[in-house]
C-alpha positions in Angstrom: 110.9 132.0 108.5 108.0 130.0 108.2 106.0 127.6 110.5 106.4 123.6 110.8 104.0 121.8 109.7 103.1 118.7 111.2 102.6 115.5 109.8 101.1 112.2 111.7 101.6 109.1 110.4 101.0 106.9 113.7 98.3 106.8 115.9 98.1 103.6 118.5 96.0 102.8 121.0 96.0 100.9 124.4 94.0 97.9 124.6 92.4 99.9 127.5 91.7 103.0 125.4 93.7 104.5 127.9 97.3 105.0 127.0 97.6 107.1 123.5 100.7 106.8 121.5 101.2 110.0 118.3 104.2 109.9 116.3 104.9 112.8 113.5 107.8 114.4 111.4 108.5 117.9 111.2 108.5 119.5 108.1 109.7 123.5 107.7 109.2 125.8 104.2 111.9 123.3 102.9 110.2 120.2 102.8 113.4 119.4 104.8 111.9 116.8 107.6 113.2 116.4 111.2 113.3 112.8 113.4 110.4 111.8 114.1 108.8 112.9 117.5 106.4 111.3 119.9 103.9 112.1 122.3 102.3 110.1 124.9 98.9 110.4 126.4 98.1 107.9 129.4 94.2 109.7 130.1 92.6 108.3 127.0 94.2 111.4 124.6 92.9 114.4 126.8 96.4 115.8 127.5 99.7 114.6 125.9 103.4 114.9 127.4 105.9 116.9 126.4 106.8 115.7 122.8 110.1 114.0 122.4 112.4 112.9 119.5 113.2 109.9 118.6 116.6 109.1 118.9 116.6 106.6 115.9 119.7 104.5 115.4 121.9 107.2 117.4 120.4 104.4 120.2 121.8 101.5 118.4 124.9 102.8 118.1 125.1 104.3 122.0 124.2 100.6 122.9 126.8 98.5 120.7 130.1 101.1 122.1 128.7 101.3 125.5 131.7 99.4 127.6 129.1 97.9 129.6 127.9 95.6 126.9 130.5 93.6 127.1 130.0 92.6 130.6 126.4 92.4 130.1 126.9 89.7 127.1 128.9 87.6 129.1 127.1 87.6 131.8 124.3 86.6 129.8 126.3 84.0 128.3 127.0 82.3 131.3 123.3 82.5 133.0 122.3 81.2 129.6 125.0 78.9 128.3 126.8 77.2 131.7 123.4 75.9 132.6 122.2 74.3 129.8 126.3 72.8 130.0 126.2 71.4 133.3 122.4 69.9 132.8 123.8 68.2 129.5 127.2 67.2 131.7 125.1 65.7 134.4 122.2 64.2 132.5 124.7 62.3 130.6 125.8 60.7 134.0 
């Protein structure tokens, strides 16, 4: 079996020069590519983190069947939208 060979294809800097951001796919003898990974330096790119994947839109969809989310939309509904109610209500007073 042969060795990976990887490929960068993002490089981002801090506005500090300080915190380094590398993201790469994985590519084997197949030309069959893996997620992407990342790696991220905080020491100006003299020693990196462990790499980790990118969980790509496996996180969407975690997020939208969560059974949280709907408690956190209506809370968000009512800090947003019952506010800007009762200052219409009362500004029409």
């Amino acid at each position: 079996m042969g060795a990976s060979l990887h490929v960068p294809y993002n490089l981002s800097v801090g506005a500090g020069g300080e915190t380094v951001l590398v993201a790469w796919n994985d590519f084997d003898e197949n030309a069959a590519t893996e997620g992407p990974t990342l790696a991220i330096s905080t020491d100006g790119g003299k020693s990196f983190g462990e790499p980790a994947p990118l969980g790509g839109f496996d996180n969407f969809v975690t997020l939208a069947t969560a059974p949280v989310l709907l408690t956190v939309v209506a809370r968000s509904l009512a800090c947003c939208v019952l506010p800007a109610a009762v200052t219409r209500a009362v500004g029409t007073l």
